[in-house]
N, C-alpha and C positions, 0 to 999 in steps of 0.2 A: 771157728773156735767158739765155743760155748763160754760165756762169765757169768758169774755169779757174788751176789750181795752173800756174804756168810759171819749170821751172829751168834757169837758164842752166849749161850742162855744159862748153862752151867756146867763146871769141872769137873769130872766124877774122879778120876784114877789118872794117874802115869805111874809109866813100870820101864822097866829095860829089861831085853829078851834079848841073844845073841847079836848083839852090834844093836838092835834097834829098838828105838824108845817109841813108847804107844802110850796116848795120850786119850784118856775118855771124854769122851765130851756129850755135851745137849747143844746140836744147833740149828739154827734157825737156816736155812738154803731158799734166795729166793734168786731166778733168775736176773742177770743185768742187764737193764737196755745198754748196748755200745754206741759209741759217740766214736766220730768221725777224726778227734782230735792225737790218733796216733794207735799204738797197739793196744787191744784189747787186753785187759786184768782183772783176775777178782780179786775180789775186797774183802778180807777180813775183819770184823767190829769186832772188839768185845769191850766191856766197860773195865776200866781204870784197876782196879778191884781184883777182878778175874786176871787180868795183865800180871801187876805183881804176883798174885800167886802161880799164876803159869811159870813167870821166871825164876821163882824162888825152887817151885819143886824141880823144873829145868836145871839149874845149877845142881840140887842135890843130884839128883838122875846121873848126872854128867861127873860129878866128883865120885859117884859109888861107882861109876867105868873106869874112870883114872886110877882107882886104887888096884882094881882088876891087870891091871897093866904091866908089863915087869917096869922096876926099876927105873930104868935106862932109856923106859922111852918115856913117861912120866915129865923128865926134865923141860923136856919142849925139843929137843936135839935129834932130829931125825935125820 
């Protein structure tokens, strides 16, 4: 399995398309040395900044689905 160092450089766009949300980005991919200390992961950076606004347009994204939604499932009650 392949890992990698991955920094986000900048946000361009999110959108939601049938069920799935697409997020634009500029990023930085550089290979990761793995270390012996357990299962291999990449790593996602991005600075402090870019986070918040990732989650803030994330909630909007995910509230303009929920309204999409009928009713009844809305509630949380599946």
């Amino acid at each position: 399995m392949k890992t990698y160092d991955i920094e986000v450089q900048r946000l361009r766009s999110i959108r939601h398309d049938k069920g799935l949300v697409e997020v634009g980005l500029d990023l930085l991919v550089l290979p990761q040395k793995t270390s012996d200390d357990g299962m291999p992961a990449s790593c996602l950076r991005l600075p402090v900044d870019h986070a918040r606004s990732l989650l803030l347009l994330l909630k909007q994204q995910i509230a303009e689905l929920d309204k999409l939604q009928p009713r009844s499932r809305r509630s949380g009650r599946c």
